[in-house]
C-alpha positions in Angstrom: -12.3 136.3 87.7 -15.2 136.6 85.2 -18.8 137.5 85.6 -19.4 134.2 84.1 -17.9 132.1 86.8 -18.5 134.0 89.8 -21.5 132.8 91.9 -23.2 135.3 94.8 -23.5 134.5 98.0 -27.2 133.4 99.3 -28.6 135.8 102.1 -28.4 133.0 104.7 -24.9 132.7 103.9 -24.3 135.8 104.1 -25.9 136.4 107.2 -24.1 133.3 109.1 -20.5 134.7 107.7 -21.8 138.1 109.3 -22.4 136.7 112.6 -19.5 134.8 112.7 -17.1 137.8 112.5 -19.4 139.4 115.0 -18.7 137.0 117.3 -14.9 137.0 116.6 -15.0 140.8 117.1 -15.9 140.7 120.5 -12.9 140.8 123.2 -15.1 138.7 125.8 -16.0 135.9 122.9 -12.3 135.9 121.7 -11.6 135.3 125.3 -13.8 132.3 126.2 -13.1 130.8 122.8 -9.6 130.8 123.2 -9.9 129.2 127.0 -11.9 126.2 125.0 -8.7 125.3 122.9 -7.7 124.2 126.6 -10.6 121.6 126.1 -14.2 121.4 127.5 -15.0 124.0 130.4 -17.6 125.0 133.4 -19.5 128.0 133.3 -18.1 129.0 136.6 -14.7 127.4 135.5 -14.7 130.3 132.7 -16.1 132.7 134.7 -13.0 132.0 137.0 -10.5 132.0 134.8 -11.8 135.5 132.8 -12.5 136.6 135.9 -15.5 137.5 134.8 -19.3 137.3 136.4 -21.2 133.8 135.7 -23.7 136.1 133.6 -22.0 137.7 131.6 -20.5 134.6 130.3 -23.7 132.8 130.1 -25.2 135.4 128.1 -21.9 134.9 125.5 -22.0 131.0 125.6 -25.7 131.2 124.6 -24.4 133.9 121.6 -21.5 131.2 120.9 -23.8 128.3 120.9 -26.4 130.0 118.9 -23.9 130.5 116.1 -22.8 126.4 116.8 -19.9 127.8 117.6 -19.2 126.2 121.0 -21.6 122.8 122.1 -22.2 122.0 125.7 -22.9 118.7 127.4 -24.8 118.4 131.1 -23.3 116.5 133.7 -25.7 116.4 136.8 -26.4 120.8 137.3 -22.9 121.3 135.6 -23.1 122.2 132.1 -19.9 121.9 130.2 -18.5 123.8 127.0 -16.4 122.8 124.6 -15.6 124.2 120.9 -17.6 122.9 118.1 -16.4 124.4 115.0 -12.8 123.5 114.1 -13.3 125.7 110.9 -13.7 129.2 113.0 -11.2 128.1 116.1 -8.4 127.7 113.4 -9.7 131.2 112.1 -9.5 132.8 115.3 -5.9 130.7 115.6 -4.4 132.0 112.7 -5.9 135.9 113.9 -3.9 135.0 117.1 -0.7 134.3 114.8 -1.3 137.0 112.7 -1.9 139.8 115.7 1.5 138.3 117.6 3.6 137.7 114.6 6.7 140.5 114.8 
């Protein structure tokens, strides 16, 4: 590559590609991510499964959906999440392969 065709990154981009492998470095996050490839999911339903406290997973989903990485829809008091980046879930799909490939 030459300095003629390479382009810099913007600080916004920067950032947002920051905080995306932030979230992908966290066990918990990797956890609830990976439970949304089952489809869309409860709070409590993920707390369940984790077996992990309503809170704690609250306070993730909130990271996650800050970062648009996970959306959530309300159904009466229940509030459903589901994944909403396809680009980062095949990421952290292929980090899956690559950490179980022998």
């Amino acid at each position: 590559m030459t300095d003629e065709t390479y382009q810099s990154l913007d600080e916004e981009t920067l950032f947002l590609v920051s905080q995306t492998f932030k979230a992908l470095a966290d066990p918990t996050r990797i956890k609830i991510l990976h439970l949304l490839f089952e489809g869309e999911l409860s709070v409590s339903n993920i707390a369940e499964k984790l077996d992990l406290n309503q809170s704690n997973v609250s306070h993730q989903l909130r990271f996650l959906k800050n970062l648009r990485l996970v959306k959530y829809r309300r159904d009466g008091k229940t509030i459903y999440y589901s994944q909403d980046d396809e680009h980062v879930m095949r990421i952290l799909q292929q980090s899956i392969d690559h950490a179980t490939h022998h």
